[in-house]
N, C-alpha and C positions, 0 to 999 in steps of 0.2 A: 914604763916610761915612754916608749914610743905611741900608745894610746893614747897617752896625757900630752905630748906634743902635737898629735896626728888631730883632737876635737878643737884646739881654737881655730887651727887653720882651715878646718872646715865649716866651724861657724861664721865665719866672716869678718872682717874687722872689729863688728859692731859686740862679735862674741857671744854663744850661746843662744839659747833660744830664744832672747827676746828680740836681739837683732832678725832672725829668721822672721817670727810675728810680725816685726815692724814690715817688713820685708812682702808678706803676706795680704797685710792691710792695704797696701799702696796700691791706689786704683789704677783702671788701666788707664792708656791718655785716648781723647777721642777717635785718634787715626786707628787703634790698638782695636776700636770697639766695633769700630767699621772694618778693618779686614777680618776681624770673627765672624762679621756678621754676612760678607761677602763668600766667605770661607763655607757657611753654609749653601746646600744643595738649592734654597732658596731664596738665598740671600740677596742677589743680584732683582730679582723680583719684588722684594720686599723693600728695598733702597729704592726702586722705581715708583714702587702703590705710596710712599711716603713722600716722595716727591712731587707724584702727582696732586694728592690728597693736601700737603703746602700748598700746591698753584691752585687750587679753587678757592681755599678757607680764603687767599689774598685777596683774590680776584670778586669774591662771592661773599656776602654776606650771610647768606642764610645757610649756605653748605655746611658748618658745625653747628646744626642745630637739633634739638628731640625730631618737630618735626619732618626736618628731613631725613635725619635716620631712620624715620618710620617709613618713608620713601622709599628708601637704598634696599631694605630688606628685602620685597618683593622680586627684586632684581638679583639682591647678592644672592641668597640664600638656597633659590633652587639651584642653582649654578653649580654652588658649593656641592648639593646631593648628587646632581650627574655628576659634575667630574668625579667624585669620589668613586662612584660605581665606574667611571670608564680607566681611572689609572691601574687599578686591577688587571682588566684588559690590555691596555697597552706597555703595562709591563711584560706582557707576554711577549711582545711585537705585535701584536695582533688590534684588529679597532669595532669599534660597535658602532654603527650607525641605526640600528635598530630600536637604540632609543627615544629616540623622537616617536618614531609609532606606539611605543609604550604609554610612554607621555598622553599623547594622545587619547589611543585605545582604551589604558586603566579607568578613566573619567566614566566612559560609558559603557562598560561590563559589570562595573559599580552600580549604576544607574540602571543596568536591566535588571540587576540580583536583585537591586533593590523594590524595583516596582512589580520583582516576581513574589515577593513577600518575605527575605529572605532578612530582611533586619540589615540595620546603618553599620553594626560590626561584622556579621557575618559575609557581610555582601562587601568589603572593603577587603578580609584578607581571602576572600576566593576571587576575586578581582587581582589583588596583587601571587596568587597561589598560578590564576593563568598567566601572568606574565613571564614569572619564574618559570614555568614552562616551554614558553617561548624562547626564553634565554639559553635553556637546556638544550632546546631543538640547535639553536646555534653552537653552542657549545662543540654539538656534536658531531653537523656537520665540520665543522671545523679542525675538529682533532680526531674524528674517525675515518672520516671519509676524503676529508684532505682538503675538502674546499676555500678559498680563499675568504677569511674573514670578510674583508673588504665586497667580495661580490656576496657572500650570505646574507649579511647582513643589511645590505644597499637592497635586497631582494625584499627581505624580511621589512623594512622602512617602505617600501612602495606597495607591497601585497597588505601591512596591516591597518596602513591608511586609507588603502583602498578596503577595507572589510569595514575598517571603523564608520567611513561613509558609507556603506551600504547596514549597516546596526541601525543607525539614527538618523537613517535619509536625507542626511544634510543640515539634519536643523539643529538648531539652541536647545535645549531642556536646561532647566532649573536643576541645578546639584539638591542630591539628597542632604538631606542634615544642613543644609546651609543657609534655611530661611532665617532671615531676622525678627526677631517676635520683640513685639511693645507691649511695655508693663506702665500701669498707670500708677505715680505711688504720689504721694502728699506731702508737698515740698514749705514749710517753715517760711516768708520769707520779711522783712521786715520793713516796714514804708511807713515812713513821715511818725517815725517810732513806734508804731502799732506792728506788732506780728498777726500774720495774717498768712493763710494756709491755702496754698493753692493745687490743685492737679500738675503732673508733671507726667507725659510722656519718656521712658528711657527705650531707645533699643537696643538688642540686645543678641547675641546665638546661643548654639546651644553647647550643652557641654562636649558632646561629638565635634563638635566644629572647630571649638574654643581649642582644641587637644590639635586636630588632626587640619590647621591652615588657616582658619578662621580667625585665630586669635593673633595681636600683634606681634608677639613674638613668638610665636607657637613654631614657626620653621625656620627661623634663627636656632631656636632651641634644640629643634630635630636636627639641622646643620652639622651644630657644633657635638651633639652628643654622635651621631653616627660618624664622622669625621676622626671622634679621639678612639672610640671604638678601631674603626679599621686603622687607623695610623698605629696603633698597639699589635694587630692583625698582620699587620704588616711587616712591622716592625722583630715584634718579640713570640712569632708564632712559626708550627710547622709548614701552616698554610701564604703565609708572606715569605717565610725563605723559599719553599719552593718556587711560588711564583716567580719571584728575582732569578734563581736561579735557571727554573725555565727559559726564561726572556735573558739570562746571559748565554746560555749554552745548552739547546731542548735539547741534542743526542748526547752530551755530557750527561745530564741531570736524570736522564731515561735510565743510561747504564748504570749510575749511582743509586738506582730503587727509587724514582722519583715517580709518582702516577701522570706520570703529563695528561694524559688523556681526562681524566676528573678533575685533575686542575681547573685544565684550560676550562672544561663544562661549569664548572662551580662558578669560575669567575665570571661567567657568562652569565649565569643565571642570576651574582648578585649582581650587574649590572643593568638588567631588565626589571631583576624587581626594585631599583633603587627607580629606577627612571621610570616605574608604573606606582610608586610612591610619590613619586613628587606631581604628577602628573593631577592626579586625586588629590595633593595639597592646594595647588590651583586651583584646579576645578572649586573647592572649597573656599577659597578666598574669594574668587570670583564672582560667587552664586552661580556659577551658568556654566555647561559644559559647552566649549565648541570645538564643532568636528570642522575644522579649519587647517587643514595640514603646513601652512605657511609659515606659523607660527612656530611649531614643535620643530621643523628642518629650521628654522634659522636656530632657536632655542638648541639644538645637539651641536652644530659647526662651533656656535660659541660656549657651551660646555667644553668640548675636545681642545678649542682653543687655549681656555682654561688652566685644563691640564698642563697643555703642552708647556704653557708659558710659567708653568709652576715647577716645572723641571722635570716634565716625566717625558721620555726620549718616544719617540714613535718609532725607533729601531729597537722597541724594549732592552730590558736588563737596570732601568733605573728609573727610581719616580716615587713622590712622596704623596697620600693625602693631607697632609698640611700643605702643601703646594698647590695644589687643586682648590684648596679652598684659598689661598692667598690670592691667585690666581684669577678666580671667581669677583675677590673683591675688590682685586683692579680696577675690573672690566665694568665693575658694580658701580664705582666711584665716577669712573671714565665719565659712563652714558648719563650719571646723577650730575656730575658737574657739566657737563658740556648742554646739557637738559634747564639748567641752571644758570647757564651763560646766554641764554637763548639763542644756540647754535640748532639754522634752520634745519628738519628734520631731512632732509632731502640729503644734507652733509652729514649722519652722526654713523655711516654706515663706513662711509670714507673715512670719518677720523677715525674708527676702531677698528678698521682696516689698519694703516697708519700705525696707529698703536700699541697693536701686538705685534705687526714686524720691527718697531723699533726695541719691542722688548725684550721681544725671542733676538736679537741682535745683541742687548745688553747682555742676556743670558749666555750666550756663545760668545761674547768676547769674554766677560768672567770666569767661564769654566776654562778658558783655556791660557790663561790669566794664572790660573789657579793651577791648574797641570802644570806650567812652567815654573811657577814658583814653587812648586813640589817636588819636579823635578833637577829646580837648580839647587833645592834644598840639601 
């Protein structure tokens, strides 16, 4: 008897399980959908890239359209590859500036294998095999020797663009695999009712290229697939919990059997070689490699940026690859609408300046926003 009294009052008025179901059903309200959504590590970021990405479509005709999205990618997408390879790092506490030289470099170690005879695939993963090397190197000074990431790395970004320029004496070369080749084919076409057949030039790459940045969406595609990858790595792996725990607590984590030392180098290395991949995607979309170091140093401050504004802390212990890529498509949006707006170039340095302090502002008022309401919870 006190069972049979004790289940209506815990089903609710409505009584039994259908009342709960209904109960279930009931969507949430939109204030409900926005503190969830703020409540994520990313959330505050992603409330901003929507907001942003509203103020152009207004303003902008053309900013929701195929092709301006074919625009944004070039921009979004290697973004998304660095930061990925640099939250790694900075979950440690630690930072790579190294990348940019990668960047750079991977283009034309590619381009010597290649014109030593070494073939468009082979010469692509011993190009990305030296970089990974180079990341090792950092790795190690790092966590063996004790050197400050920060001055390793700033060493490593000055000494590899300085070799890269001394590899290709400064000049342009034409990327391998990257020629566009013309196919003549016979085009149907029909006039004043008579079909009639004419020549048609198409051009075209190849399938090396079409795979590996060539292709319109070929590094969107690499993007997003090495992104869900590490965010799983991160997530649901040995090598992501230690990292976190690393970057919460290295003499904690050491004593509990943690390898710090092949951590910290591992994540080094996949930061090098992420950023000696993307490097050689460029190059590929471009046709042309150039040994221009201006480009690849602005290219890593705003990767790192990236990051940061994706919620990955630069006193490590926290940081997500979905945020690195959210992050990425900010900053992607940012420079496509303001590009769009016909905001003179002279200012687009200053508004993305501007823009990520106002972000990383949202972000820091939210997290701590979020601590108080957890705390008064």
């Amino acid at each position: 008897m006190a069972s049979a009294t004790h289940e209506p009052t815990a089903g609710g008025p409505q009584g039994g399980p259908q009342g709960s179901a209904h109960e279930r059903r009931a969507l949430p309200s939109g204030r409900a959908i926005l503190e969830r959504m703020i409540a994520l590590r990313e959330g505050s970021i992603i409330v901003v890239t929507i907001i942003v990405a509203i103020y152009f479509s207004a303003n902008t005709s053309t900013f929701f359209t195929g092709n301006n999205f074919k625009t944004l990618l070039p921009y979004f997408a290697p973004l998304a590859i660095l930061g990925a390879g640099e939250v790694f790092v900075m979950i440690l506490g630690e930072i790579d500036l190294s990348i940019g030289a990668m960047y750079m470099f991977a283009p034309i170690v590619f381009y010597k294998f290649d014109t030593a005879g070494m073939g468009l695939v082979v010469s692509l993963i011993l190009a990305l095999v030296v970089c990974t090397a180079v990341g090792a190197i950092n790795g190690a000074f790092v966590s063996i020797l004790g050197v400050s990431s920060f001055v390793t790395t700033l060493g490593m970004l000055f000494g590899f663009e300085g070799l890269s320029l001394i590899l290709s004496h400064g000049t342009p070369v034409a990327t391998p695999g990257a020629q566009v080749h013309s196919t003549t084919v016979q085009v149907h076409h029909i006039v004043n009712g008579h079909s009639i057949t004419l020549p048609e030039k198409i051009n075209h790459v190849g399938t090396f290229a079409k795979i590996f940045g060539g292709g319109i969406y070929s590094e969107l595609i690499w993007a997003l697939v090495i992104v869900v990858i590490l965010q799983v790595v991160l997530t649901f792996t040995r090598w992501g919990l230690y990292t976190v725990a690393i970057g919460s607590n290295k003499l904690g984590a050491a004593e509990a059997g943690v390898k710090v030392k092949l951590v910290t180098i591992r994540n080094f290395m996949l930061s090098a070689l992420l950023a000696g991949l993307v490097g050689v995607f460029e190059a590929i979309r471009s046709q042309t490699i150039q040994p221009d170091p201006s480009g690849p140093n602005e290219l890593l401050l705003i990767a790192i940026a990236g990051a940061v504004i994706g919620g990955t802390l630069l006193s490590g212990g926290s940081g997500t690859v979905v945020g690195a890529l959210i992050g990425a498509l900010f900053l992607g949006i940012l420079k496509d609408g303001l590009i769009l707006q016909g905001v003179n170039a002279n200012y687009l340095l200053f508004y993305t300046g501007l823009a990520i302090v106002v972000a990383m502002t949202a972000n820091v008022y939210v997290a701590r926003a979020r601590r108080g309401h957890g705390a008064g919870g």
